[in-house]
C-alpha positions as CSV (number, residue, x, y, z in Angstrom):
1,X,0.0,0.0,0.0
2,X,1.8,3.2,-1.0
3,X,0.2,6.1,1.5
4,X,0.2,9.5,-0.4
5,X,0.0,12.7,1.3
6,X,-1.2,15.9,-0.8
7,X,-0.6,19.2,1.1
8,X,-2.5,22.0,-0.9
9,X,-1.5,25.8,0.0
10,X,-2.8,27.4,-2.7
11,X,-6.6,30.0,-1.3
12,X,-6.8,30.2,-5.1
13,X,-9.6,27.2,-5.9
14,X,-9.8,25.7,-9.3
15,X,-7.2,27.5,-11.7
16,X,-4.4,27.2,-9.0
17,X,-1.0,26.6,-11.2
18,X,0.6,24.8,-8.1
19,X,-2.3,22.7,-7.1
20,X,-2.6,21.6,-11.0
21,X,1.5,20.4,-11.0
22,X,1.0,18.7,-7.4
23,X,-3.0,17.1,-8.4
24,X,-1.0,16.0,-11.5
25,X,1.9,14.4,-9.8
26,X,-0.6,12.1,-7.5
27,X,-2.7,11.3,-10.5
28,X,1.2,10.1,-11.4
29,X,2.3,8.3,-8.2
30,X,-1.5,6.7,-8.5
31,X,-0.9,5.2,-11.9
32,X,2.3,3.9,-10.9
33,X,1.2,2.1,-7.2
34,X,-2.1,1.1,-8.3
35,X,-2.4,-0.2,-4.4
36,X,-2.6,3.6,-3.0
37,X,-4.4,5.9,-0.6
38,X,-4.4,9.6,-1.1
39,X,-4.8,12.3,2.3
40,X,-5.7,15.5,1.4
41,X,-4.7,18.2,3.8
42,X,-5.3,21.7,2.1
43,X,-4.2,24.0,4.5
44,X,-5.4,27.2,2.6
45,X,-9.2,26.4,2.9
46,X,-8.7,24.9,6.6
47,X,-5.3,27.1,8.0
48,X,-3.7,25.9,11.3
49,X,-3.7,28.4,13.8
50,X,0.0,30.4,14.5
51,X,2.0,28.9,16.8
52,X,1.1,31.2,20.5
53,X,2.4,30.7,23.7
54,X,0.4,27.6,25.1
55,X,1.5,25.7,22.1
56,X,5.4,26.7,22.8
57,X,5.2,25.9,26.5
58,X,3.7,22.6,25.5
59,X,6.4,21.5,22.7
60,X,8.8,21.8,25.6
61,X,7.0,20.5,28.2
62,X,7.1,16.3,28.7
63,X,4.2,14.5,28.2
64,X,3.3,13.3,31.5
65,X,3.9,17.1,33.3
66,X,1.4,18.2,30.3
67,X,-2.0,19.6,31.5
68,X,-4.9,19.0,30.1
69,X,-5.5,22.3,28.0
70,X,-1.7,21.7,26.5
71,X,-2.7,18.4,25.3
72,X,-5.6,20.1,23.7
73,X,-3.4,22.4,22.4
74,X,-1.6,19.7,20.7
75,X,-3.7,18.5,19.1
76,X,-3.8,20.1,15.6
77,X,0.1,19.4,15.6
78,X,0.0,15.8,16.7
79,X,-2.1,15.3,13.4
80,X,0.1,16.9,11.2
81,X,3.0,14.8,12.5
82,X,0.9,11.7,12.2
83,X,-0.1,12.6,8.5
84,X,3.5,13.1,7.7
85,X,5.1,9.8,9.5
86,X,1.8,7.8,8.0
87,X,3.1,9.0,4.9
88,X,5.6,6.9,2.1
89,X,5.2,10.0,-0.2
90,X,4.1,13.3,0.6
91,X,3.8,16.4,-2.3
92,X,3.5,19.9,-1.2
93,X,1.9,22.3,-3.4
94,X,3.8,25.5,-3.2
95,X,2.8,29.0,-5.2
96,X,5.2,31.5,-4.6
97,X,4.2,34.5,-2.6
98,X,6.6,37.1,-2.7
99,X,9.8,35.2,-3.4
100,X,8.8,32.9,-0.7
101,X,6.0,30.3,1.0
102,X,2.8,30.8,1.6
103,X,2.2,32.0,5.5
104,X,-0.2,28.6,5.6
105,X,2.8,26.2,4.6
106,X,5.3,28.4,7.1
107,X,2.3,27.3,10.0
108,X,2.2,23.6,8.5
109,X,6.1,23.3,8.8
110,X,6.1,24.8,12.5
111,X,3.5,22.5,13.5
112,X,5.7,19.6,12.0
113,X,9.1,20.2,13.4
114,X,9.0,19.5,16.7
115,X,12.7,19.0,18.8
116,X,12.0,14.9,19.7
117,X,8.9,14.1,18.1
118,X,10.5,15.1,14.6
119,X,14.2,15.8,15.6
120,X,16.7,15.6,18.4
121,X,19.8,17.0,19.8
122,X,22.5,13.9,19.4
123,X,26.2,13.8,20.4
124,X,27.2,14.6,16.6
125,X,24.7,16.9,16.1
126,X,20.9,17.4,15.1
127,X,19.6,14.5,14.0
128,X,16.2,14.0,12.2
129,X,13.5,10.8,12.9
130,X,11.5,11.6,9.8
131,X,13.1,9.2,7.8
132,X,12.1,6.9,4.6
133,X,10.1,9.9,3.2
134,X,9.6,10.7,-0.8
135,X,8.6,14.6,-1.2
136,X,7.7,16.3,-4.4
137,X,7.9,19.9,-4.5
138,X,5.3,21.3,-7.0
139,X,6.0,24.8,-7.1
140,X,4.4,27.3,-9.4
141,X,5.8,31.4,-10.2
142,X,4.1,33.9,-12.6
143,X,7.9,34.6,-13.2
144,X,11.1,32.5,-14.1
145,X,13.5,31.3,-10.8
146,X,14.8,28.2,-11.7
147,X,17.0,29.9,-13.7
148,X,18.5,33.1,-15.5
149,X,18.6,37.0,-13.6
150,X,15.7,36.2,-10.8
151,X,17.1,32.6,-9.8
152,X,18.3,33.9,-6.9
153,X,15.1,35.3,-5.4
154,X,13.6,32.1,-5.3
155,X,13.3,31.1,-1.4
156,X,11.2,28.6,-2.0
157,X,12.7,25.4,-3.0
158,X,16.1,25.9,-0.6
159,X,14.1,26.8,2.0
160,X,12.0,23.9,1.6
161,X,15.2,21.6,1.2
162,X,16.5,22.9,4.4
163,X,13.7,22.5,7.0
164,X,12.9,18.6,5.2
165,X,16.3,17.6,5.7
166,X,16.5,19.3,9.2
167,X,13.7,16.2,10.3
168,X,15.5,13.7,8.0
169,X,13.7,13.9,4.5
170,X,16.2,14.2,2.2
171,X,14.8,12.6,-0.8
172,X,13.2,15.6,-2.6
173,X,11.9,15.8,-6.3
174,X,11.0,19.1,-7.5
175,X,8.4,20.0,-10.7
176,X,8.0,23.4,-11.7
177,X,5.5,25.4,-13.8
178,X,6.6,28.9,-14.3
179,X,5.9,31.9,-16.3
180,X,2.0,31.7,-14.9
181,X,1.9,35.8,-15.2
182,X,3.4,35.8,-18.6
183,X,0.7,35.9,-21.2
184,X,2.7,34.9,-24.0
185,X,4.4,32.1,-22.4
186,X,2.1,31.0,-19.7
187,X,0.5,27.4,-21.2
188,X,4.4,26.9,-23.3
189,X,5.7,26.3,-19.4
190,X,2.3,25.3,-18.3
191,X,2.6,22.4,-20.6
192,X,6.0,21.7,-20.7
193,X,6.2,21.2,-16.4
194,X,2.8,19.0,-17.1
195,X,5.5,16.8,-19.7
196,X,8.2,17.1,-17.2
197,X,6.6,15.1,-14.4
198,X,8.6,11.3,-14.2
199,X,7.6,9.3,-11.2
């Protein structure tokens, strides 16, 4: 059974570039492991809440000193971490805001890394336990980053790279479509990242 987890970020509903690449990379990963089930989080339509205090004090407070309103607290973030160790392949959705992630997939990360439920502090070092992981990036631009005079305004994909191999994923794909602001290139690169995708 290959468990497939498709994070959506994207408020924009139905002509979304980024949620096209990453709908089209599942439809992908499904043709190949016919044996599959798909969890849809879309974090856009339902948004965790910012991390605030109660939520801080209880990351670093141990389970059994925990009272019952930090457990609540929890609660959201526990099932994010359980979506993402459930998961054999996860693909995030990613439209660039501003050179950078949407605020939604900032909260989804700082609900996910969590010092020793998804890393620890080791003698050699930080150390992550979310291991055995496949992501996909599907990130979309109305510009062009992955290359030429804006390539390095594009704080999406190293960011992204960074925080997954902080908890241990370090097997990352990434698919782009790009150019979605272009007119006169916008379905050239549309079609071309839809070509692109190899599972």
């Amino acid at each position: 059974m290959m468990k497939i987890l498709n994070i959506i970020s994207s408020p924009v509903n139905g002509t979304s570039a980024s949620t096209k690449l990453g709908n089209a990379i599942v439809t992908k990963l499904q043709e190949k492991y016919a044996d599959n089930t798909v969890t849809l989080r879309n974090i856009a339509q339902e948004p965790l809440p910012h991390l605030e205090e109660i939520q801080m004090t209880s990351f670093f407070t141990a389970d059994e000193k925990r009272t019952p309103q930090q457990k609540d607290a929890l609660k959201l973030s526990d099932k994010v971490v359980d979506e993402v160790m459930d998961a054999d392949v996860i693909v995030i959705n990613v439209p660039m805001y501003n050179f950078g992630i949407p605020s939604t997939l900032k909260t989804w990360l700082d609900h996910l890394i969590r010092k020793d439920i998804t890393f620890q502090h080791s003698t050699s070092g930080i150390q992550g336990m979310v291991t055995g992981k496949k992501v996909y990036l599907a990130i979309s631009s109305g510009g062009i980053y992955s290359e030429g005079p804006r390539k390095h305004l594009d704080y999406t994909e190293n960011y992204l790279r960074s925080v997954l191999d902080f908890i241990g994923i370090t097997d990352v794909t990434v698919f782009r479509i790009e150019a979605q602001s272009k007119p006169d290139l916008k379905e050239e690169y549309a079609a071309k990242a839809m070509k692109n995708i190899s599972i």
